[in-house]
ZAVO-243511 format. One record per residue: residue in three letters; x, y, z of N, C-alpha, C in turn. Coordinates in steps of 0.05 Angstrom, whole numbers, plus 5000, padded with zeros to 4 digits. Each point is the difference from the previous one (the first is absolute). Layout:
ALAXYZXYZXYZ...
This chain:
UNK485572748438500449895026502849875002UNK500649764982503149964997502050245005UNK499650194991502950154992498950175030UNK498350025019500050075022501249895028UNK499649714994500849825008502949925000UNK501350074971502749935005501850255002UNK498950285006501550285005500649935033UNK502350175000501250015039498250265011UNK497750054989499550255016496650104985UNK498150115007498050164997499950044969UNK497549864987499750174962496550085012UNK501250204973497550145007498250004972UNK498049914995497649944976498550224995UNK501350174980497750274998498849984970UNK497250125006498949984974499350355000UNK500750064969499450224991499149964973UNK497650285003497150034980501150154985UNK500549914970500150314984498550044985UNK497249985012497550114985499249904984UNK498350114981497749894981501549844979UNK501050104990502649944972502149905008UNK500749905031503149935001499349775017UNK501649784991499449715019500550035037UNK499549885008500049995031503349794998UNK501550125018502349805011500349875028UNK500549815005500549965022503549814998UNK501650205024502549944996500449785023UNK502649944999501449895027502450155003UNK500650235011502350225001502349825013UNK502750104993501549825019500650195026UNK501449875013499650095026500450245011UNK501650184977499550305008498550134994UNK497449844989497250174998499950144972UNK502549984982499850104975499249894972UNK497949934991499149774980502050084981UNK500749824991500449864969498749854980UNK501450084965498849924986500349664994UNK502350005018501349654985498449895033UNK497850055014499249945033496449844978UNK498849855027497849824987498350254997UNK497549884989498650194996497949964982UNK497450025012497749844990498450314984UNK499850064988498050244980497549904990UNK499050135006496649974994498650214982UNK498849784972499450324986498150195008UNK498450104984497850185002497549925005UNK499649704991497849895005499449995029UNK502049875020500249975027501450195017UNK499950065026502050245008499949925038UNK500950065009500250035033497450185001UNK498349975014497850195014499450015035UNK499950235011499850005020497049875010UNK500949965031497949835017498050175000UNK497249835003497950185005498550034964UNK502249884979498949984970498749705005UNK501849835005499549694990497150005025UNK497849865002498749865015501449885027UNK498450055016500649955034500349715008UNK501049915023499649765008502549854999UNK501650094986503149824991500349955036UNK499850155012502249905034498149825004UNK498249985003497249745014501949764981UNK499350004973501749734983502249894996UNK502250195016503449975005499349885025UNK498249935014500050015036501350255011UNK500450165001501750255016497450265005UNK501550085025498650275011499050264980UNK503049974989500350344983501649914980UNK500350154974502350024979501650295005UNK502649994989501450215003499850054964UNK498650174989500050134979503250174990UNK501849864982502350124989498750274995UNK500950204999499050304992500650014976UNK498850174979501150024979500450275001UNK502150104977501449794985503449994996UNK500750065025502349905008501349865024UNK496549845016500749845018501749865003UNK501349875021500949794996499949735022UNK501249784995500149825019502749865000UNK501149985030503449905006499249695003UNK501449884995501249755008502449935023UNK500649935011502149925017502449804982UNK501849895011502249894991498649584989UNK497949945028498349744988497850084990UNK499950214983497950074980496250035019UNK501250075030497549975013499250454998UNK497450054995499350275004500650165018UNK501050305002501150075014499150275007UNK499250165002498049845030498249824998UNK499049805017498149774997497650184995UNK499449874973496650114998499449824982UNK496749974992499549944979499050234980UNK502050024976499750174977498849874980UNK499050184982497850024980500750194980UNK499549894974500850254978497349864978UNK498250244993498549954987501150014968UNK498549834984500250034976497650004983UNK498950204977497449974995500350264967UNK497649874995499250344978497850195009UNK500650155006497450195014497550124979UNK501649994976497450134972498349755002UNK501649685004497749794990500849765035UNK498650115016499049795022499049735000UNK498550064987499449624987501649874996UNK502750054997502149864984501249915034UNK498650055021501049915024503150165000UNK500649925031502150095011501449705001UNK503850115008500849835017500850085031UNK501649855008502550095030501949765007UNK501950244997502049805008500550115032UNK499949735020499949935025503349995009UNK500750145007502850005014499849925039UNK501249734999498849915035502550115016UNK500250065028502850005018501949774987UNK499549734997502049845001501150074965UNK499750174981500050104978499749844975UNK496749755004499549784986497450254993UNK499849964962498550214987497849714994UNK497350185008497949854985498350284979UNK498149824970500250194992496449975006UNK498950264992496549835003499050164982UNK497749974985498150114982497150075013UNK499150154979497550095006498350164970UNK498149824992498550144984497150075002UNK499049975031496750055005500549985028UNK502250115009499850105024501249785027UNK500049774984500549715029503749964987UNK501150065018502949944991500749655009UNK501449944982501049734996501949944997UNK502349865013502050075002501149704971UNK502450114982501149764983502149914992UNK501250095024502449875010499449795026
């Protein structure tokens, strides 16, 4: 969110899946949309991965207070920021995180709001709780 905040112009947050054997990335490209290796970048091993909506358990919009979530697509969605780090287009976005072989192990989501303040929330029996 900082380094969105202090760019003159639109970053764009894409996360890409490289499958079973290859960690999940999620970049911050600079502003011509072309990632780099020396750019932030959060990797997630094998244990955990991005999963699409409709895996994790229902109900996350009722416990955010909001109408609808805008589901990042995988797996080369993405989401812009503006120059004060606010979402661009205004939505509230959602990127699931979870293991699909072992469910029990609960999901997460990270909550991306319009004003581009991230809450994160959990879920392991279905009632998401937010802990941030």
């Amino acid at each position: 969110m900082l380094a969105a905040r202090l760019a003159s112009g639109p970053i764009k947050c894409t996360g890409h899946s490289g499958g079973d054997y290859h960690p999940t990335s999620l970049q911050i490209p600079t502003i011509t949309g072309a990632a780099q290796i020396t750019e932030k970048q959060i990797r997630l091993s094998g244990n955990v991965n991005l999963v699409p909506a409709g895996t994790p358990p229902g109900g996350l919009a009722a416990a955010v207070g909001v109408a609808t979530l805008t589901s990042v697509p995988l797996p080369t969605g993405a989401v812009a920021f503006d120059h004060r780090g606010a979402l661009t287009p205004a939505a509230v976005n959602v990127l699931y995180i979870g293991n699909v072989a072992f469910p029990d192990l609960g999901y997460r989501a990270v909550v991306l709001l319009p004003s581009g303040s991230v809450q994160i929330w959990t879920s392991a029996s279905g009632n998401w709780q937010q802990t941030n």
